[in-house]
C-alpha positions in Angstrom: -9.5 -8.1 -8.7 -9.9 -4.7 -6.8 -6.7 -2.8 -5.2 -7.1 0.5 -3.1 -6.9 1.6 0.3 -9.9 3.0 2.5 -8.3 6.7 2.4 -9.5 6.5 -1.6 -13.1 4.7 -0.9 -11.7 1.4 -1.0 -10.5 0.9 -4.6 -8.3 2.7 -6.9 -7.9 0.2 -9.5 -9.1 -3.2 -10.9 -8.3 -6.0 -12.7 -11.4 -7.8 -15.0 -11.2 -11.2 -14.9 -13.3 -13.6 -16.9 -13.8 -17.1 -17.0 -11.6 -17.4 -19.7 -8.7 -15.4 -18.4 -5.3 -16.7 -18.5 -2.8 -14.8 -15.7 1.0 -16.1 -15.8 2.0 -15.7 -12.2 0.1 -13.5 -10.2 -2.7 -11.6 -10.6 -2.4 -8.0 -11.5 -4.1 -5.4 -9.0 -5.1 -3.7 -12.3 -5.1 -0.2 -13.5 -6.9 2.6 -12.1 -10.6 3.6 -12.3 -12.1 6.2 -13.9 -11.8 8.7 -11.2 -8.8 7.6 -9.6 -5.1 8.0 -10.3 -2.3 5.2 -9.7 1.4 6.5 -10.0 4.7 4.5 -9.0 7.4 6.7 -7.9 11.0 6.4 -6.5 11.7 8.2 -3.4 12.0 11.7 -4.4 8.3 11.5 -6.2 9.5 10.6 -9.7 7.7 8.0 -12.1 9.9 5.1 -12.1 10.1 3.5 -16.1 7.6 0.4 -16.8 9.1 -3.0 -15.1 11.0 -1.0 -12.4 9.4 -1.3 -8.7 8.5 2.3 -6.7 5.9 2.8 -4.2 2.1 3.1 -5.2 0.9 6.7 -4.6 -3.3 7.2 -5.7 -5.5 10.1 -5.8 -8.8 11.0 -7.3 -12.1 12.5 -6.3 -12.7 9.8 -3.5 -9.2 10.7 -1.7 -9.9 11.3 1.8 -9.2 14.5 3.3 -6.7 13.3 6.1 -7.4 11.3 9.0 -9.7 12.8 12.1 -7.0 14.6 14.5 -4.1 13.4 13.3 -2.0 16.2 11.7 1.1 14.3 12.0 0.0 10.9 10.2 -2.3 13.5 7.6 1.1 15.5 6.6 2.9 12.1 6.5 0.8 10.1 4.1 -1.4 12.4 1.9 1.3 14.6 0.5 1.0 17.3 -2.3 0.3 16.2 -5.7 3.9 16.2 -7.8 1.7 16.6 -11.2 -1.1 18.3 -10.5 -2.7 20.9 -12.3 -5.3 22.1 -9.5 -3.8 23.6 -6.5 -3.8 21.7 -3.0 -4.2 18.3 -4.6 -3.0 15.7 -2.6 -1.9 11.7 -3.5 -1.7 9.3 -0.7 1.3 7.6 0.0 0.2 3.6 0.1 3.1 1.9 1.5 2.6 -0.7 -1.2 5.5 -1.7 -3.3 4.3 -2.2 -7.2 5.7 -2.0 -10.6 3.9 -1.1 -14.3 3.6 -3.6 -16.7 3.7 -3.5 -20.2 0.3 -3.5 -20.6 -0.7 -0.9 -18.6 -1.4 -2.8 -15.0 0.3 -2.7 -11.9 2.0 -5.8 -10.3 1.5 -5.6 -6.5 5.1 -6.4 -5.2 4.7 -6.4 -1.1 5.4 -3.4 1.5 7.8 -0.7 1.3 7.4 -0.9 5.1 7.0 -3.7 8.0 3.0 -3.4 7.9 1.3 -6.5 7.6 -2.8 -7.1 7.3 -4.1 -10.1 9.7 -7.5 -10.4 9.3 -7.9 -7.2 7.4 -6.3 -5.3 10.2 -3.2 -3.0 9.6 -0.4 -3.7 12.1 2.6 -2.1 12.5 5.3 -5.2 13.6 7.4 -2.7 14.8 4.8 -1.7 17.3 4.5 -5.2 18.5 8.2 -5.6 18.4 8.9 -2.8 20.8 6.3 -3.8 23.2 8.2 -7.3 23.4 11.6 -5.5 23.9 10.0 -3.3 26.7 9.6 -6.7 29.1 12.5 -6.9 31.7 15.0 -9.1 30.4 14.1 -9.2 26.9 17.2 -7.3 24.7 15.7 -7.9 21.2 12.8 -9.0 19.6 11.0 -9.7 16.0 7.6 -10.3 15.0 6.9 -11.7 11.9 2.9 -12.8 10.3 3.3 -16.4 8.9 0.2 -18.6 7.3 -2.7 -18.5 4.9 -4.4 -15.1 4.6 -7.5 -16.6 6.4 -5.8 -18.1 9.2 -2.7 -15.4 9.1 -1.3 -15.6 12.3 1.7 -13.2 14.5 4.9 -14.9 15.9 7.1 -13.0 18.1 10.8 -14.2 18.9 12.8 -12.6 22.0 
């Protein structure tokens, strides 16, 4: 099972499975590679203990540098490196929600955010949701991605 985001080349961690492997619940995204680094921290960048749920920050030699002419969104998500012992380094704030097992591998828990993946797309619902609001006579609205990640469909109420 492979876990990472494109801004670090697509995986940061894994998860070997083998025919015989037995997973109670589900499957862990893994622990990192080799030239990555995974950390779950709490809000103010601290490692939160084994079992307890923080947001999954990775770094490593296939970080990106930022994304192409967007200060903003580059100072937002790829923020210095709490622990690092090279100056400038930078971890990438993931959005994902995750907590360390026991044995050393990260449970995938959901968002920390409303971002949903249809299709392998990134969408922001509250993008869609304020679109739907902006319609005369519409005062509120929620979107919300319901079925099967194949066929993973958006609803919107107003």
């Amino acid at each position: 099972n492979g876990y990472g985001p494109t801004e670090n080349t697509t995986f940061s961690a894994t998860f070997a499975m083998h025919r015989d492997t037995v997973v109670d619940g589900p499957v862990p995204i893994g622990r990192p590679l080799s030239n990555s680094t995974a950390y779950v921290l709490d809000a103010h960048l601290r490692p939160v203990p084994v079992g307890v749920a923080g947001e999954v920050y990775v770094g490593g030699q296939g970080l990106a540098w930022g994304y192409l002419h967007r200060p903003d969104l580059t100072a937002e998500r790829f923020v210095p490196h709490p622990f690092a012992s090279t100056p400038g380094e930078r971890l990438y704030r993931t959005g994902d929600k995750a907590r360390w097992r026991e044995d050393g591998t990260l449970d995938f828990l959901g968002r920390v955010d409303f971002q949903v993946k249809v299709r392998g797309f990134r969408i922001e619902l509250g993008e869609i949701e304020a679109a739907l609001r902006a319609f005369p006579g519409v005062n509120e609205a929620v979107v919300v991605a319901r079925g099967a990640d194949t066929d993973k469909r958006l609803i919107g109420y107003v």
